[in-house]
C-alpha beads as a LAMMPS data file, in Angstrom:
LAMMPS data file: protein, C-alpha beads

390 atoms
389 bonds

1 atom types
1 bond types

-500.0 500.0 xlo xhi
-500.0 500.0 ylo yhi
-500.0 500.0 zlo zhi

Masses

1 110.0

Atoms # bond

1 1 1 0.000 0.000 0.000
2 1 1 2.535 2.332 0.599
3 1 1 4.484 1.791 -2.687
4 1 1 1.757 2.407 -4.343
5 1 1 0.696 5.753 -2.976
6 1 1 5.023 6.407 -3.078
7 1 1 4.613 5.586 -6.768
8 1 1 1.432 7.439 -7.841
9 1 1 2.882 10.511 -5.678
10 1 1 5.712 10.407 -8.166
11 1 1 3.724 10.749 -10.820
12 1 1 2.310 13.711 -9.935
13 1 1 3.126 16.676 -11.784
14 1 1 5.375 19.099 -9.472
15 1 1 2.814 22.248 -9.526
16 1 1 0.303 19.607 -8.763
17 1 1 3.162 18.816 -5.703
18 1 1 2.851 22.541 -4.502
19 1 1 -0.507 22.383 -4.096
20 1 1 -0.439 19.327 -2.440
21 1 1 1.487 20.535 0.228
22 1 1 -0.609 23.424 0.597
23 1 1 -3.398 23.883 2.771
24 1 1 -5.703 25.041 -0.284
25 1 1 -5.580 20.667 -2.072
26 1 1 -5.840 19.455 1.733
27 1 1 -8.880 21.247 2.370
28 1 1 -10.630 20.828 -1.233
29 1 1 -9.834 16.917 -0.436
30 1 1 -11.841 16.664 1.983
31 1 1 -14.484 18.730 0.802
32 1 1 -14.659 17.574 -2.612
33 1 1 -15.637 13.560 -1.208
34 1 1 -18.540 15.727 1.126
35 1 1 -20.041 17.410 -2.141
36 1 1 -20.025 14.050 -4.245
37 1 1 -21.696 12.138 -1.092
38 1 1 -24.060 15.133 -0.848
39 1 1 -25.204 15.197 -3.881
40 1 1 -25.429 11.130 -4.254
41 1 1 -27.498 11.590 -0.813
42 1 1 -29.654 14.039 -2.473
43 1 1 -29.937 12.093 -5.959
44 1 1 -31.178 9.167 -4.012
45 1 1 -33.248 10.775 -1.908
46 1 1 -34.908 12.562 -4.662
47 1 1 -35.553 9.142 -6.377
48 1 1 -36.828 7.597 -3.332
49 1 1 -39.493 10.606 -3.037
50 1 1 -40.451 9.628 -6.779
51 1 1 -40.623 5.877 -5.863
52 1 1 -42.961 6.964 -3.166
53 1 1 -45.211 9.116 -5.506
54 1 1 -45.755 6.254 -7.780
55 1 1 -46.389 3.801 -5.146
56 1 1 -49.025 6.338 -3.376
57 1 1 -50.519 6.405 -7.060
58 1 1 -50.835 3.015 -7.563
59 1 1 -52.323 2.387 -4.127
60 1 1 -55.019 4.984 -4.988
61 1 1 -56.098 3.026 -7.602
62 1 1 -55.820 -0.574 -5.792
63 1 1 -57.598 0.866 -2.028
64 1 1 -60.851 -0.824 -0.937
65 1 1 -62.167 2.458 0.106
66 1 1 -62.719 4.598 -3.214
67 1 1 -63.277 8.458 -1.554
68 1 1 -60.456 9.789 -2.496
69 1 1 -60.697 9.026 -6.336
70 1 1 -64.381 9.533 -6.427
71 1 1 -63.346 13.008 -4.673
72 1 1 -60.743 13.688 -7.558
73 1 1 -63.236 12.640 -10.078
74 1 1 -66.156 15.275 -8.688
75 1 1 -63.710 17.939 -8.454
76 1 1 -62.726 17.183 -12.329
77 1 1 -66.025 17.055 -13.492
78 1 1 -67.558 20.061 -11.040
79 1 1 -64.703 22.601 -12.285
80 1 1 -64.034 21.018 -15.842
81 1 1 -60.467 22.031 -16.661
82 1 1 -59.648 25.156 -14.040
83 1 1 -58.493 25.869 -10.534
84 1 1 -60.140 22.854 -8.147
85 1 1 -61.286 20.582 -10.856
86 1 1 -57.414 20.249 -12.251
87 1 1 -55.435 17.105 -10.624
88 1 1 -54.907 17.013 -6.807
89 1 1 -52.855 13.521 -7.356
90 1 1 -49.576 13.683 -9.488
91 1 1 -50.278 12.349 -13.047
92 1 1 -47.935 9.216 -13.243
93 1 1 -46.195 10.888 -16.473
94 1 1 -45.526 13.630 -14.679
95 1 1 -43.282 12.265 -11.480
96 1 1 -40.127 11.814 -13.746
97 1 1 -40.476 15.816 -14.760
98 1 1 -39.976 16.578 -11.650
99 1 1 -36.632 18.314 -10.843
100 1 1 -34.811 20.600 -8.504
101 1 1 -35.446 23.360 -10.675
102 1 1 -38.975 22.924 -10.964
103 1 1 -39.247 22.327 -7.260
104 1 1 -37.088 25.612 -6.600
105 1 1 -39.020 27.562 -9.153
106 1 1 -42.292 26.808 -6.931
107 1 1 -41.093 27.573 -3.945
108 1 1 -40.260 30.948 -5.313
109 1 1 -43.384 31.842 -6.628
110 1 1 -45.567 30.049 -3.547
111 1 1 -43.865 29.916 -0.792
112 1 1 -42.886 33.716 -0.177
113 1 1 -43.569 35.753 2.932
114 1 1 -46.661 37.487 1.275
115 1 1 -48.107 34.095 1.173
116 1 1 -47.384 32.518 4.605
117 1 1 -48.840 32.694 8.381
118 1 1 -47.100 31.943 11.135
119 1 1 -48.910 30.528 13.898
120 1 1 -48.498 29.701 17.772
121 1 1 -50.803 27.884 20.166
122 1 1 -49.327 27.713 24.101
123 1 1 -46.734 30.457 23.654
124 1 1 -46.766 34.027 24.384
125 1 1 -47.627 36.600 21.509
126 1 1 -44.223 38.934 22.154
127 1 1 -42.263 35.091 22.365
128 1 1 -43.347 34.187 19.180
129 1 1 -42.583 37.463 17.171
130 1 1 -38.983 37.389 18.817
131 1 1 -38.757 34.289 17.629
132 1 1 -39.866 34.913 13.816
133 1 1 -37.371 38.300 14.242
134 1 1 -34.677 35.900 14.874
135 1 1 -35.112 32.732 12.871
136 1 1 -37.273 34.340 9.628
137 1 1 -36.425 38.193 9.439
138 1 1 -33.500 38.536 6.476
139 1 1 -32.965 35.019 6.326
140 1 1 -32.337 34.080 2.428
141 1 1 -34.570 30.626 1.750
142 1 1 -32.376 27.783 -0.429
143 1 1 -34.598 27.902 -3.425
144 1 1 -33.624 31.980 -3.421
145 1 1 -35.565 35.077 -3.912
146 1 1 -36.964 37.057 -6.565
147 1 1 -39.866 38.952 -7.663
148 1 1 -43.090 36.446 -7.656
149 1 1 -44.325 35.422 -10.796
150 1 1 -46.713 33.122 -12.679
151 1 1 -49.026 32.890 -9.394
152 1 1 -52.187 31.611 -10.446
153 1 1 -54.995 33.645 -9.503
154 1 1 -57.724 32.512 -11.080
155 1 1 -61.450 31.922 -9.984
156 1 1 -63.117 28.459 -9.784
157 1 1 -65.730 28.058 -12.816
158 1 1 -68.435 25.460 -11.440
159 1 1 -69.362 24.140 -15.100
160 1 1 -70.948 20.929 -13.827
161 1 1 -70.884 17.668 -15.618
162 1 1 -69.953 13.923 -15.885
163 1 1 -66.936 11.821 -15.189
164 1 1 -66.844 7.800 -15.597
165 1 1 -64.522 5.494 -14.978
166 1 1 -65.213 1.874 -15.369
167 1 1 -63.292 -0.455 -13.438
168 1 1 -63.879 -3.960 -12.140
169 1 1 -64.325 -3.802 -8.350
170 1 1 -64.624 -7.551 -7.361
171 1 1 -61.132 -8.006 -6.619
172 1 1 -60.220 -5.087 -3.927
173 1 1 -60.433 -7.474 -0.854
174 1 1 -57.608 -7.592 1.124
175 1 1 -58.313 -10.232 3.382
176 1 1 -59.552 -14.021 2.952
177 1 1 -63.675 -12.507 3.230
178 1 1 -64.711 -10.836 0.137
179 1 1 -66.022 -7.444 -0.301
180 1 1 -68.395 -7.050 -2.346
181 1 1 -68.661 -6.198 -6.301
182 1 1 -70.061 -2.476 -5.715
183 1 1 -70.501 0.794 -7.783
184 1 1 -69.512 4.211 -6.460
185 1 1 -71.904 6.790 -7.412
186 1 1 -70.781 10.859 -6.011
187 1 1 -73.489 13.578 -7.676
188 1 1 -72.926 16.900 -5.938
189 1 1 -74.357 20.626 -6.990
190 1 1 -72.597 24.031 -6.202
191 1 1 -73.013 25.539 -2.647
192 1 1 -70.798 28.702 -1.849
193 1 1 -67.430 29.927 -1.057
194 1 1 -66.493 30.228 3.118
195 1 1 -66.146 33.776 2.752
196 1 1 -70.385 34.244 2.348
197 1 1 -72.715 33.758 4.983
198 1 1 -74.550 31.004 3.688
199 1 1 -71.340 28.748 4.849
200 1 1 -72.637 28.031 8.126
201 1 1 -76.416 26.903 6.833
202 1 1 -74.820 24.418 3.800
203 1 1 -72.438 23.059 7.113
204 1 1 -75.957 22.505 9.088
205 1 1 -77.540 21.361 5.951
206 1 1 -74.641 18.953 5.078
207 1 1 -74.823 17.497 8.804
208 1 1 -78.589 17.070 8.913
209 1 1 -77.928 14.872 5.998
210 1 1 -75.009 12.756 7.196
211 1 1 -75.126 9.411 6.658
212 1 1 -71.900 6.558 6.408
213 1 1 -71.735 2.992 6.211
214 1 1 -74.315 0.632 6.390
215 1 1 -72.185 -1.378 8.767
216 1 1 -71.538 1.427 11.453
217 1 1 -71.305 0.755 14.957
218 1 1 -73.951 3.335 16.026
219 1 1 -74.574 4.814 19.383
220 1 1 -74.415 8.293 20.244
221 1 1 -72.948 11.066 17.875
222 1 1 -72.699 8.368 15.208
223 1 1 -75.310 10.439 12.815
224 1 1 -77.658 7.431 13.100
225 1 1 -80.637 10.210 12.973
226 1 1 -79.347 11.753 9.777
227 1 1 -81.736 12.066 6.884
228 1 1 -79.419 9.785 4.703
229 1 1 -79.599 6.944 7.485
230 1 1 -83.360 7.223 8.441
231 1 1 -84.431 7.836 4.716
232 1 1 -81.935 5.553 2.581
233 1 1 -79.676 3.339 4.776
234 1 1 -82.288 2.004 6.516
235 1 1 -85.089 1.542 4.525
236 1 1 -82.883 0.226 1.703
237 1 1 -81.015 -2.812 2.733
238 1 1 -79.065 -3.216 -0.607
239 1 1 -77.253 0.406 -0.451
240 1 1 -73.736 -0.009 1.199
241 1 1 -72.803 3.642 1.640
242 1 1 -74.962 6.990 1.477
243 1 1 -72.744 9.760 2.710
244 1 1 -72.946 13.801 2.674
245 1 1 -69.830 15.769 1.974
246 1 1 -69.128 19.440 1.575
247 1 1 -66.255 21.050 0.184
248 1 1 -65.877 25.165 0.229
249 1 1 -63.092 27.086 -1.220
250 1 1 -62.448 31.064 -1.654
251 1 1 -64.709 31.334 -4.257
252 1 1 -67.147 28.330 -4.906
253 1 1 -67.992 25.357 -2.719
254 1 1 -69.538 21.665 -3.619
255 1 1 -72.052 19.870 -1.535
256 1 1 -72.410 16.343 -2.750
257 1 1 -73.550 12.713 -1.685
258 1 1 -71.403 9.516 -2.325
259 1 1 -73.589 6.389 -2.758
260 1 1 -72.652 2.729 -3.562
261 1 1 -74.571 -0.312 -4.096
262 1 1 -74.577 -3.548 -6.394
263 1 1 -73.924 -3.146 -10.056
264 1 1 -77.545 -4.326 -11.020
265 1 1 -79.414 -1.474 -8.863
266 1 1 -77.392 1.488 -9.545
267 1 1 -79.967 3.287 -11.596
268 1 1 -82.439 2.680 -8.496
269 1 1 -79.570 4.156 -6.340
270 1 1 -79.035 7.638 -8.354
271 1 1 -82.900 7.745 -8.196
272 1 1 -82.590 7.461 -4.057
273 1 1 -80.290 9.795 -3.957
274 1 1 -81.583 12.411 -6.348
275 1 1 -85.065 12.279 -4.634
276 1 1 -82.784 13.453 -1.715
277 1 1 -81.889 16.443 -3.222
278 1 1 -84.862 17.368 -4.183
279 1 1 -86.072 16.692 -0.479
280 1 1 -83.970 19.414 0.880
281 1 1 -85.634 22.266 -0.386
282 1 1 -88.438 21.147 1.995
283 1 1 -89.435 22.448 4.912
284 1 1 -86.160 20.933 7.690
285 1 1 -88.405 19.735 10.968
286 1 1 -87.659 21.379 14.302
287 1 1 -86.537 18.754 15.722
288 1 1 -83.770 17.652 13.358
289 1 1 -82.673 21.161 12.803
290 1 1 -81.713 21.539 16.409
291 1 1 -80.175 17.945 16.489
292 1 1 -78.255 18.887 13.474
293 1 1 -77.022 22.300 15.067
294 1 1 -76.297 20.419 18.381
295 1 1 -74.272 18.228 16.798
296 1 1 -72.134 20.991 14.429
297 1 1 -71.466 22.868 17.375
298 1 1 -70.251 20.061 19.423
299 1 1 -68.062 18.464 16.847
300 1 1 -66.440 21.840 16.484
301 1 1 -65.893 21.982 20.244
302 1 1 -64.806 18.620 20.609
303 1 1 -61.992 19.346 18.079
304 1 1 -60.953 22.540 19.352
305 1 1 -59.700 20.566 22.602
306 1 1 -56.499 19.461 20.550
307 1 1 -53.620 21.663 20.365
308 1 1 -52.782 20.769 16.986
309 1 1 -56.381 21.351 15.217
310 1 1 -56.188 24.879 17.595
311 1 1 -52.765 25.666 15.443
312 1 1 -53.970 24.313 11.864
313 1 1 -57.569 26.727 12.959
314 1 1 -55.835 29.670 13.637
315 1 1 -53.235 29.244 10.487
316 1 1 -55.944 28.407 8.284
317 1 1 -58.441 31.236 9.404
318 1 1 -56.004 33.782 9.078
319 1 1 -54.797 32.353 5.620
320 1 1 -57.817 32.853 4.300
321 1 1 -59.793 35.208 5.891
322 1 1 -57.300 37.535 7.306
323 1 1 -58.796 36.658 11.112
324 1 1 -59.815 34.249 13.384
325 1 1 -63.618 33.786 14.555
326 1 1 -63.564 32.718 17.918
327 1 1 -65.643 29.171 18.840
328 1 1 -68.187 31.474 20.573
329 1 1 -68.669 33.384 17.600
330 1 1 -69.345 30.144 15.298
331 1 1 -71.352 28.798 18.034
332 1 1 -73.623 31.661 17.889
333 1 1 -73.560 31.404 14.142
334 1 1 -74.436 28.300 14.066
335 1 1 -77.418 28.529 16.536
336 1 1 -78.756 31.275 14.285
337 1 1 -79.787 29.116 11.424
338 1 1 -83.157 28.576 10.903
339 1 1 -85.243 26.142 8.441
340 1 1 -85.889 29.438 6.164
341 1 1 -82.812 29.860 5.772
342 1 1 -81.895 25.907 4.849
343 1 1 -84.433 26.192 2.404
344 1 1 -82.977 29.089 0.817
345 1 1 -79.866 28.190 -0.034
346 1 1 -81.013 24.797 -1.078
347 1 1 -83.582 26.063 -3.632
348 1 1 -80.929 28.140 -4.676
349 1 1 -78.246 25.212 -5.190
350 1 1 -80.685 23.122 -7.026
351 1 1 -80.888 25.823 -9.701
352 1 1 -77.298 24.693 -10.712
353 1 1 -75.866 21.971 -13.036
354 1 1 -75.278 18.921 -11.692
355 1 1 -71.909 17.044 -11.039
356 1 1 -71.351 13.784 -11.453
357 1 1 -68.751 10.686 -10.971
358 1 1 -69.380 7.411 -11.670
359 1 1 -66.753 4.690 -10.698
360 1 1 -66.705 0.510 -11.235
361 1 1 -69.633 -1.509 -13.248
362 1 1 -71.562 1.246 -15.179
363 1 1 -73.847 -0.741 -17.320
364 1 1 -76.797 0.098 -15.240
365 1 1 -75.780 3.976 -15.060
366 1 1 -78.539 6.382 -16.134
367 1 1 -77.208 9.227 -18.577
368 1 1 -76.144 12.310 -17.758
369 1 1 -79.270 14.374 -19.239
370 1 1 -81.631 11.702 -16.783
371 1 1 -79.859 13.063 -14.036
372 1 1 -80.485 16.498 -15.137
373 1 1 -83.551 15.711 -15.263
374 1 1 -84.507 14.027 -12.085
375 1 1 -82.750 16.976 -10.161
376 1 1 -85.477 19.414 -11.965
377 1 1 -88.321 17.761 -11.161
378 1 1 -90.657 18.267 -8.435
379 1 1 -90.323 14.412 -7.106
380 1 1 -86.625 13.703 -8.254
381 1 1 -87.519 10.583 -10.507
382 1 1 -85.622 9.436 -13.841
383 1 1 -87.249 9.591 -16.864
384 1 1 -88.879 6.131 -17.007
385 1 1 -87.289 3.946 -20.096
386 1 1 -88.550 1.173 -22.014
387 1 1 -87.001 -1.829 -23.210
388 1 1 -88.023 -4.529 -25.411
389 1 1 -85.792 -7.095 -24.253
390 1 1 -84.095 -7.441 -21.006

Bonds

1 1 1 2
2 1 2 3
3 1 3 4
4 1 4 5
5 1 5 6
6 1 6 7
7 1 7 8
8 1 8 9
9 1 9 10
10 1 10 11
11 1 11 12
12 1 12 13
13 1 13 14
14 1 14 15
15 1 15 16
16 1 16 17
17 1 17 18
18 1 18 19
19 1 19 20
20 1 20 21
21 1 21 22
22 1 22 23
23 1 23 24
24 1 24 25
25 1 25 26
26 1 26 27
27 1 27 28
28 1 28 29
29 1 29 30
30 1 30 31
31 1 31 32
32 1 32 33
33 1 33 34
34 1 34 35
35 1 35 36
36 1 36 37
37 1 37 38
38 1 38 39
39 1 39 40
40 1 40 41
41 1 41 42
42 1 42 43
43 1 43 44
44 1 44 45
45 1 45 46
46 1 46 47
47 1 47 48
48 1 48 49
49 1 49 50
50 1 50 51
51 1 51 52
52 1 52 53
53 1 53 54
54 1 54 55
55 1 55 56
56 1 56 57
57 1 57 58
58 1 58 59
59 1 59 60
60 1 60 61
61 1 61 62
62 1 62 63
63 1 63 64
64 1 64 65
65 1 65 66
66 1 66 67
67 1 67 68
68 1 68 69
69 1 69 70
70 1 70 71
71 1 71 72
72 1 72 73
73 1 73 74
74 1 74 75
75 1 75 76
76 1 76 77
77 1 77 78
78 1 78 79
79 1 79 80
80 1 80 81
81 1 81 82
82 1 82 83
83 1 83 84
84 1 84 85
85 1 85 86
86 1 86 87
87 1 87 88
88 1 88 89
89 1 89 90
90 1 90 91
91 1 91 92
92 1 92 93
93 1 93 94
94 1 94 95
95 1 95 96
96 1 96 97
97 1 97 98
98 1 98 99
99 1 99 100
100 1 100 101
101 1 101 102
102 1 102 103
103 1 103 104
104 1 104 105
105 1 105 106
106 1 106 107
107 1 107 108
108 1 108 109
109 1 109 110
110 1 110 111
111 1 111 112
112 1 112 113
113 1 113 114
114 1 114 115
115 1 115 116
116 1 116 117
117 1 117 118
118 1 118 119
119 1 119 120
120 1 120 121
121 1 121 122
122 1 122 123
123 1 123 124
124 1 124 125
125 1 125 126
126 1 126 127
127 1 127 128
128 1 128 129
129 1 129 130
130 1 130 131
131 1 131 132
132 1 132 133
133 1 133 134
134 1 134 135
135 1 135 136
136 1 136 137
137 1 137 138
138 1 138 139
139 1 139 140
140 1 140 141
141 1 141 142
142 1 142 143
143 1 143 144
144 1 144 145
145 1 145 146
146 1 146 147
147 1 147 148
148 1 148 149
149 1 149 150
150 1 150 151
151 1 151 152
152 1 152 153
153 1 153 154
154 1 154 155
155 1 155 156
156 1 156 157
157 1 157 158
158 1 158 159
159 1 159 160
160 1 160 161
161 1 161 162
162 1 162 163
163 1 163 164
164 1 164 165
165 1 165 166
166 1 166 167
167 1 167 168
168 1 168 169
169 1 169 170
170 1 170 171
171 1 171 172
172 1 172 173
173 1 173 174
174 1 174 175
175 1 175 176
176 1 176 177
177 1 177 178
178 1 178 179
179 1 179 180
180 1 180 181
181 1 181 182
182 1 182 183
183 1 183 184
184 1 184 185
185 1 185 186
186 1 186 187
187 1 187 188
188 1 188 189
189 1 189 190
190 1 190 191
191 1 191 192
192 1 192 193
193 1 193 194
194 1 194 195
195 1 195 196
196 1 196 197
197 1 197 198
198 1 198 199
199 1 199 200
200 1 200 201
201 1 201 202
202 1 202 203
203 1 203 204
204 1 204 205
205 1 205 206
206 1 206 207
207 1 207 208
208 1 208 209
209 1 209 210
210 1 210 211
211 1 211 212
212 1 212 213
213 1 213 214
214 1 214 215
215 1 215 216
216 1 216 217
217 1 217 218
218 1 218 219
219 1 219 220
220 1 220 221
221 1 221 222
222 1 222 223
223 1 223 224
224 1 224 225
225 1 225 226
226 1 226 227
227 1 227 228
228 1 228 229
229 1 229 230
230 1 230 231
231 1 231 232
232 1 232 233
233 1 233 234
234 1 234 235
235 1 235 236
236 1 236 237
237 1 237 238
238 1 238 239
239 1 239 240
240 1 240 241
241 1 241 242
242 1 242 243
243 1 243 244
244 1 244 245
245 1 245 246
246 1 246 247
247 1 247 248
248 1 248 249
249 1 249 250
250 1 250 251
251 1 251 252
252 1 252 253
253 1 253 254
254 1 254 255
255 1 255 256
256 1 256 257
257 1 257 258
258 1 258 259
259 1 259 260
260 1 260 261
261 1 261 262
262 1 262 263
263 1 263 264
264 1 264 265
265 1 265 266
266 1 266 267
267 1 267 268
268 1 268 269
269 1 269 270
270 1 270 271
271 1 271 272
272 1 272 273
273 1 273 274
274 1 274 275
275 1 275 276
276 1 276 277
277 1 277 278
278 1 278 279
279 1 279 280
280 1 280 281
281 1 281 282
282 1 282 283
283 1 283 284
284 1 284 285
285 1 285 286
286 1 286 287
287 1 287 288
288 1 288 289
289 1 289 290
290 1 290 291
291 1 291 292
292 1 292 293
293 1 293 294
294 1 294 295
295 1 295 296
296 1 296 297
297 1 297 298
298 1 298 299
299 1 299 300
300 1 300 301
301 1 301 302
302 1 302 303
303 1 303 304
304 1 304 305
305 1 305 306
306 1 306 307
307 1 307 308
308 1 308 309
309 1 309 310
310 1 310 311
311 1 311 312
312 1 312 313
313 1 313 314
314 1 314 315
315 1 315 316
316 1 316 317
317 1 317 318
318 1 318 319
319 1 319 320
320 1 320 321
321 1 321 322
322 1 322 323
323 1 323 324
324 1 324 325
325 1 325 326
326 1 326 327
327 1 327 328
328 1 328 329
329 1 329 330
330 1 330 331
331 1 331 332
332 1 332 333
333 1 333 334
334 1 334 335
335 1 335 336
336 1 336 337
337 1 337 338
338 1 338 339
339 1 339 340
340 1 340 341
341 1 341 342
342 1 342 343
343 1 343 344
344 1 344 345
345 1 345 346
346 1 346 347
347 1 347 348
348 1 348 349
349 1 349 350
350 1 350 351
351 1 351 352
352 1 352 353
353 1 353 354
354 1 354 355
355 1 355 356
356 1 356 357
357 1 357 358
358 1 358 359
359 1 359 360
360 1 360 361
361 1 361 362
362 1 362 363
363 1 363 364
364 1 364 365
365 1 365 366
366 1 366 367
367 1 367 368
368 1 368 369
369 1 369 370
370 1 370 371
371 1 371 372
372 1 372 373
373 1 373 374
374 1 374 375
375 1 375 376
376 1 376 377
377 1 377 378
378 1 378 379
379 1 379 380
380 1 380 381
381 1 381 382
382 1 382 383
383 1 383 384
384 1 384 385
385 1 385 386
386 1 386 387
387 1 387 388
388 1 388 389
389 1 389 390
């Protein structure tokens, strides 16, 4: 061993000699094995993120429990082509695109001071600004600085529609007992944005419908008074799933209802579940008003007692809104909803396009225009059809 580094020493040129002796070769030999392993640490890491991605995407596809995609597939066909209704998930052509300089040039443009809260829960106000003055203030990010550009401001479009994606579902078990063969139907209309005050009434409206699984455990809280429980789930033995959902943004919002059921009685199912709809402009009783109020208000209390939904509140709030509305505040909100006003901003949803997604055995799916239909009329039936043979 020592011949051999003797020998190749030799070898080496004598102004490559000088600065071998100097201090300037010893310390660019030790740094230049750091920047190789650094950047073969960050290569790999970089890969493994993309590994991840694709996994994530394929397990989307593979889950038992289809939300997520049917959620993807409202948003897509609610907002056809801008702002919400463009992919949440990473298209799988996309992932190998993906490079530091498109990562950098994001940051830049998102993740800018202009853009960001910072947030405390448990510390003292004067604590945490000392603390952002020492840690944030003149602090140059990695990705750099420069004037933002090619931020996307633009407003969400509800356009309405249809998405359909047929798929066999008799295989998603993961265990030795089957599940069974089911198709996942998700129609939802436009509500409103969480800046107007008809938030609170579509979030009373959206928990006096409730629903879940047709396998839930019950008891108290569980929603088992819910319209979508007393009127579908258990009336209806066949239907698997009947479940409200609302989603609100800055500028548009998307109350919708996820149902699933066999293959053979799906066009029986979108019939259940338009009549729903239709049901809502109604007159909401007393009784379930209050129950559905009650329960808002203490689900939003009972969340409030963790620290870390306190912090992602008062981020998000502020974000968004520019302030933070106290639980009291909502509480009282909340409690001054009345059935008029249910009814109003129902009969006003109805008067927009339907959205629909459609996901597994579709041979039994009703058309889009049927759907359009049953929503506009005054009992929420499709458009009877006749067949010669069966």
């Amino acid at each position: 061993m020592e011949a051999s580094v003797t020998a190749k020493h030799q070898e080496i040129p004598p102004c490559m000699q000088c600065l071998l002796k100097s201090r300037v070769w010893t310390q660019w030999s030790v740094f230049c094995p750091m920047l190789f392993y650094s950047l073969a640490c960050w290569m790999k890491r970089f890969e493994m993120t993309r590994m991840a991605v694709r996994f994530e995407l394929e397990d989307l596809n593979m889950r038992p429990d289809p939300e997520p995609l049917l959620t993807e597939m409202i948003h897509a066909a609610a907002y056809r082509g801008n702002t919400v209704g463009l992919p949440r998930f990473c298209p799988a052509d996309n992932v190998d695109k993906i490079d530091k300089k498109v990562l950098h040039s994001y940051l830049r443009n998102y993740y800018c001071p202009e853009r960001m809260v910072l947030a405390g829960v448990g510390i003292e106000h004067e604590q945490l600004v000392e603390c952002a003055r020492k840690y944030l203030l003149n602090v140059k990010p990695v990705w750099g600085t420069s004037s933002v550009a090619n931020v996307d401001l633009s407003v969400a479009q509800y356009t309405g529609g249809i998405i359909k994606m047929e798929k066999d579902m008799s295989d998603v078990s993961l265990g030795p007992t089957p599940i069974p063969e089911l198709t996942h139907i998700m129609i939802g209309l436009e509500s409103c944005s969480f800046l107007e005050d008809d938030f609170i009434p579509f979030a009373v409206l959206n928990m006096m419908m409730g629903g879940g699984g047709s396998f839930s455990a019950g008891g108290p809280g569980k929603g088992m008074f819910t319209r979508l429980y007393l009127n579908v789930l258990n009336r209806h033995h066949w239907m698997y799933n009947a479940t409200s959902y609302h989603h609100s943004y800055e500028d548009s919002g998307l109350l919708c209802i996820h149902a699933s059921a066999d293959p053979r009685q799906v066009r029986e199912m979108v019939e259940i579940i338009t009549r729903e709809f239709i049901q809502m402009a109604g007159n909401a009783g007393e009784m379930e008003l209050e129950r559905a109020k009650t329960q808002l208000k203490s689900m939003l209390m009972m969340n409030l007692e963790s620290r870390p939904v306190i912090f992602e509140d008062v981020g998000r709030q502020v974000l968004s809104t520019g302030k933070r509305k106290l639980p009291h505040e909502l509480c009282d909100l909340i409690s001054n909803v009345t059935a008029s006003d249910i009814k109003r901003v129902t009969t006003k949803m109805m008067r927009s396009k339907p959205a629909v997604a459609a996901l597994g055995d579709l041979t039994e799916m009703p058309s889009y225009e049927h759907i359009q239909a049953a929503l506009s009329s005054k009992d929420g039936r499709l458009p009877r059809m006749y067949r010669l043979f069966r």
